[in-house]
N, C-alpha and C positions, 0 to 999 in steps of 0.2 A: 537553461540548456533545453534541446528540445529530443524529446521522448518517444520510442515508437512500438507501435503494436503491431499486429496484421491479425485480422478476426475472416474466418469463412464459417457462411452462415452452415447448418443443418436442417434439412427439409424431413417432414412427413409423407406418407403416402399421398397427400393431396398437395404436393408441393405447396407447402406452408414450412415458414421461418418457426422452428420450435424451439433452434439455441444455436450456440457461436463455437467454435474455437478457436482459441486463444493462441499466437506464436510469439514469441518473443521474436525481437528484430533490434540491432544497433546504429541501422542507418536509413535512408532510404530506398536501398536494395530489400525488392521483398523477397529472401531469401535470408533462411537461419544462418547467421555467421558459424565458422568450422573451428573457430579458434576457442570458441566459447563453451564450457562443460555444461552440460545440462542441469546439473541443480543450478549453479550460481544465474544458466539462462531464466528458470521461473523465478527465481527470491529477485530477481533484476526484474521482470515484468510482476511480478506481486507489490514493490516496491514502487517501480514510476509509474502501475496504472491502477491497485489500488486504492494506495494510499496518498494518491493527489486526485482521480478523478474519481476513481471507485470500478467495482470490474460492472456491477450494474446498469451503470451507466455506460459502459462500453458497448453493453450485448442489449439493449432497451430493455432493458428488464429480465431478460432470457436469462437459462442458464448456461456457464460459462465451463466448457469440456476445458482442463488445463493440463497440461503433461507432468509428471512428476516420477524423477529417477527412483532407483534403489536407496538413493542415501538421503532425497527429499522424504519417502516413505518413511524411513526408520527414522530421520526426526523428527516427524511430524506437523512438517512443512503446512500441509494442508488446512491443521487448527487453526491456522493463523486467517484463515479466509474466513467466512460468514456460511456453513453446509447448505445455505438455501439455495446460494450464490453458484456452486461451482457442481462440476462434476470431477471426480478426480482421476485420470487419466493413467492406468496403470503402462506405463513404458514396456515396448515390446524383449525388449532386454533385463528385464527386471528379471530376477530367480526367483521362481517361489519358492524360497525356504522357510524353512520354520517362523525367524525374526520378522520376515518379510508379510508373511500371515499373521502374526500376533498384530505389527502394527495396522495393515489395512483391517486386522478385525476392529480392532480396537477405535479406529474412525468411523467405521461403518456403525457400533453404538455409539456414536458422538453424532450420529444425525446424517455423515457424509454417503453419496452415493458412489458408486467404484464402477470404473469401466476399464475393462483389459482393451487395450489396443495394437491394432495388428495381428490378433489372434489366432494363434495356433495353435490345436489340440494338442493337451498332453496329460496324463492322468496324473500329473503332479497339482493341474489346474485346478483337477474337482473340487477338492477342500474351497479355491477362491470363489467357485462358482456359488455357492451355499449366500455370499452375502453382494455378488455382481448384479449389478440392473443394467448392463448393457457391453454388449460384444462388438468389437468392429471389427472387419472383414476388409483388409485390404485387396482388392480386386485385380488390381495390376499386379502385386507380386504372388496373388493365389488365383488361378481363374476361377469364374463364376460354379464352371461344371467340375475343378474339386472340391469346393466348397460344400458343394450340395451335400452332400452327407451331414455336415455339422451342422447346416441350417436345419436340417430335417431334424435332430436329434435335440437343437435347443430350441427352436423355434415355439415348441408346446410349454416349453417352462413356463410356469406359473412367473409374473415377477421379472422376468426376464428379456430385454429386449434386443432387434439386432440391427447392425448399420452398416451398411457396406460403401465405406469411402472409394477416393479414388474416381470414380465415376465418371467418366469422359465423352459418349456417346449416348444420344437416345435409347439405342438398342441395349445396350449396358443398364441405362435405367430399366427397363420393361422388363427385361428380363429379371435384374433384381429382385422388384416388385411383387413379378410372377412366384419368382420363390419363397416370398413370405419376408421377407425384409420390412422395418418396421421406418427405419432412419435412411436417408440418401446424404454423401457426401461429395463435393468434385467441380472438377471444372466444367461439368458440363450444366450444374446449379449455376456455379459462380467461384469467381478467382476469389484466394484471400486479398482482403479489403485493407488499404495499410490506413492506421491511423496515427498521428501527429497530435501530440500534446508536450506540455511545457511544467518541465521539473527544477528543482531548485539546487542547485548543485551544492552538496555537503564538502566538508572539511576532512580528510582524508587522516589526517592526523588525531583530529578531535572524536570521530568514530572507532580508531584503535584505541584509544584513553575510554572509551563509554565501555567496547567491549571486554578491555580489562577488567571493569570494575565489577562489571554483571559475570565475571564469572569468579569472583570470589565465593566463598564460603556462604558467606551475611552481606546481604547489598543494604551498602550505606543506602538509605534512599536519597538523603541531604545532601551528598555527594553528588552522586548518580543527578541527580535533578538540575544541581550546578554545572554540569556540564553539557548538559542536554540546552540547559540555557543560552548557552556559548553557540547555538548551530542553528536557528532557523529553519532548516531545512528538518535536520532529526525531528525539533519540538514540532512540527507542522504535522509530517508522518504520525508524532506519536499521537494527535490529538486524533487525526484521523483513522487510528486503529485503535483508538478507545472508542470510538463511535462508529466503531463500523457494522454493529451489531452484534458482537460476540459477548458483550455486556451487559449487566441492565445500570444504567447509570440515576442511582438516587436520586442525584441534585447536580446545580453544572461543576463542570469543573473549573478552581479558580487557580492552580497552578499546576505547574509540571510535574513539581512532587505528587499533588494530589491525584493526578494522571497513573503515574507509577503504582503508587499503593494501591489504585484502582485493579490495578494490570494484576498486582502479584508477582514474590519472586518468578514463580517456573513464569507463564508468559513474560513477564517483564524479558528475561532470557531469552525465552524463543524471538521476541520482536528486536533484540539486541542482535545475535545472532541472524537473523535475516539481515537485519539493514548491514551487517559487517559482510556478509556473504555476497550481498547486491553491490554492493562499493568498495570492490577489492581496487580500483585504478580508477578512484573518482581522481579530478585536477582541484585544485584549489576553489575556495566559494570567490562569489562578484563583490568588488566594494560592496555593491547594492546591501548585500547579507552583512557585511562589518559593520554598516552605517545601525540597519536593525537593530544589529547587539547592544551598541551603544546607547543607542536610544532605549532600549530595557531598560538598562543600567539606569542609565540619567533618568530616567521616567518615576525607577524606585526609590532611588536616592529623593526626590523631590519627594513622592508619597510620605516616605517615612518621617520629611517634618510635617506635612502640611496633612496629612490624612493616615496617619501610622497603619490602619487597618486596610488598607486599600493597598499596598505596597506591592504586596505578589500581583493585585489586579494591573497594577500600574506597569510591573515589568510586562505584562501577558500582551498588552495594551499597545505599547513599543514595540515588542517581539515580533509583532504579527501586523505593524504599523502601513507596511510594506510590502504585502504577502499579495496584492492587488498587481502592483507592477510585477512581480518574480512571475506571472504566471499568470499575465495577461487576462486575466478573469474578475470580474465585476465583484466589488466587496461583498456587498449584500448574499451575492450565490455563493462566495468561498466560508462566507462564515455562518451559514446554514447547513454548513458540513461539519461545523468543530462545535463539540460539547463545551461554550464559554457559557460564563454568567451574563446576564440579561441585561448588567452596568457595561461588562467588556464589552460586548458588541453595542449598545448603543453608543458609548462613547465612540466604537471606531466606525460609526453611521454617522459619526458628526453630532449627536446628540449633546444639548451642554451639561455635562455632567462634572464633578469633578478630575475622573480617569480626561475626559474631554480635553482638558483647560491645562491637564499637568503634559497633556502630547504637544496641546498648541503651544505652550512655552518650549518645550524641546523643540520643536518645528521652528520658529522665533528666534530661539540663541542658535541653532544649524545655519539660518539666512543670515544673522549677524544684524539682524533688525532691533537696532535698539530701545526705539520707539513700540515697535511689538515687544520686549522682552515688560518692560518699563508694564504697560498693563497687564499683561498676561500675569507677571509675577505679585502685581496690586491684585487681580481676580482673586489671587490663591494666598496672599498674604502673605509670600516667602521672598526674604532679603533678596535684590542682585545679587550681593559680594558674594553669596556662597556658590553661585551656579559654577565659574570658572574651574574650582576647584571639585565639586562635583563630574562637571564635562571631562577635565582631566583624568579623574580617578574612573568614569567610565571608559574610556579609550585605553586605558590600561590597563583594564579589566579583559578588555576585547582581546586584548594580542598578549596576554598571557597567560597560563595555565596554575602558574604555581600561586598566584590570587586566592582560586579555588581547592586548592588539595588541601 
């Protein structure tokens, strides 16, 4: 399915690109849908941009200003991003209360930088200003000349910087400028830019079942991993938010479980909880995605005789078999993004390895080539007779759940 963004750049005083921000969009209207609440709008664009392309690669490397509600704030929505990556966008509507401050402080020693937007003076503000590195100034709904007083009064802060969006005319900018203005916002830069990328569409059901589990007491992780295994799409994300930099990752990772224990219960949660919060009316996955599962399945079954030790590689192998077509992007660059072992990605580079030879025999008994199966299963040493009935108990694995509980 296909995904979309809208970014408008941020200039400096020397009209220079210093960073982006980020809208959420659900179609190719670029305009915020009205039907849509604003948390579930950022954990929908945190989700298909990312944790399929990355927000980096959105903005060129820039950082990336993202809006975040009252209730993004109090759960800590923003941990979930990379702090080098983003700036955090405090909503004009936000209260500053008590809870509301604990959590933005509490980010702000996590590395994160905090911008009030749309800014209105109020001396409830002060306490937030203590850990803010930037103000913006909506222009059109505040003229330039009542503004002047605040510019005047923050403009010396140490630490502190200011950006007066909106910006539609020359004389708007110059003027701005003149006042001491640090950032420029607006149409009169540049329109938000929409961007189009391509997502994998999760299982609407299987996401309710993940998010039960993560909010248990004790997260099975054996469990939890089983059914992560079940979605393509989920295991794709989760690979790509273990590597998104909020980790340091010892050694690669060779399965989903090991992804999770990586994560930890509290994140493991928070990543559960976003992707349930982004996918409140996902539609059904493509054959495409069932075909995948099976192919896990049947991938692991085959490992467990012919390479017992290789097994969780073999499902990883299958899983992500396909992950090329879902998302129209070259193997090589998609899995230069997921923290695999150096046998998973060779093998799915075509390398002959064993993961290699146990995918081409799945690929073989898929065409019905029995001539391909006949060698492929002589490479590996494992009987015909048993694949049928493996194939079977893979596809029944796919379309059922009570398998796994």
């Amino acid at each position: 399915m296909k995904v979309f963004t809208a970014r408008q750049a941020i200039f400096n005083r020397r009209r220079q690109t210093v960073a982006y921000e980020l809208f959420f969009r659900d179609g190719i209207e670029n305009v915020f849908p009205k039907d849509v609440d604003p948390t579930v709008a950022t954990s929908r664009l945190i989700v298909n941009q990312h944790l399929n392309v990355g927000i980096s690669t959105l903005t060129n490397g820039k950082r990336a200003l993202i809006n975040f509600s009252q209730q993004g704030l109090l759960d800590q929505v923003p941990a979930l991003l990379p702090p080098n990556d983003i700036v955090i966008e405090v909503l004009e509507d936000v209260e500053p209360t008590d809870e509301v401050y604990q959590a933005c402080r509490e980010l702000f020693h996590k590395g994160y930088r905090m911008a009030l937007d749309d800014f209105l003076y109020h001396r409830n503000w002060d306490r937030f200003i203590n850990f803010t590195r930037l103000l913006k100034f909506d222009i059109q709904n505040t003229s330039l000349i009542e503004i002047a007083p605040l510019v005047e009064k923050f403009k010396q802060r140490k630490g502190l910087k200011l950006l007066a969006e909106k910006i539609e005319t020359p004389e708007e900018f110059a003027q701005a400028k003149k006042m001491g203005f640090d950032f420029f916002q607006g149409y009169f830069f540049a329109k938000p830019e929409m961007i189009q990328n391509k997502d994998i569409e999760a299982q609407h059901a299987m996401i309710l079942i993940i998010y039960h589990e993560a909010l248990k007491p004790y997260i099975n992780y054996t469990k939890l991993a089983r059914y992560f295994e079940q979605d393509v799409s989920l295991s794709y994300k989760l690979l790509r938010f273990t590597n998104s930099g909020l980790f340091i990752l010892k050694e690669p990772i060779e399965s989903i479980k090991q992804a999770l224990i990586y994560l930890g219960e509290e994140q493991a949660r928070k990543f559960v909880c976003l992707i349930a919060t982004a996918h409140l009316n996902k539609n059904k996955p493509l054959e495409i995605i069932r075909m995948s599962i099976i192919r896990a399945r049947f991938s692991e079954q085959i490992a467990k005789q012919v390479a017992p030790q290789l097994a969780d590689s073999a499902f990883m192998v299958g899983l992500f078999s396909m992950i090329d077509a879902l998302l129209d992007t070259p193997m090589e660059s998609l899995l230069a993004q997921l923290p695999l072992s150096d046998d998973i990605k060779a093998a799915m580079l075509g390398e002959k390895n064993i993961l290699f030879f146990t995918l081409e025999l799945v690929k073989a008994y898929e065409s019905g080539s029995w001539w391909a199966i006949t060698q492929k299963a002589d490479t590996l040493g494992i009987e015909q007779d048993v694949l049928p009935d493996m194939h079977r108990n893979a596809t029944l694995w796919s379309e059922t759940y009570e398998a796994i509980k």
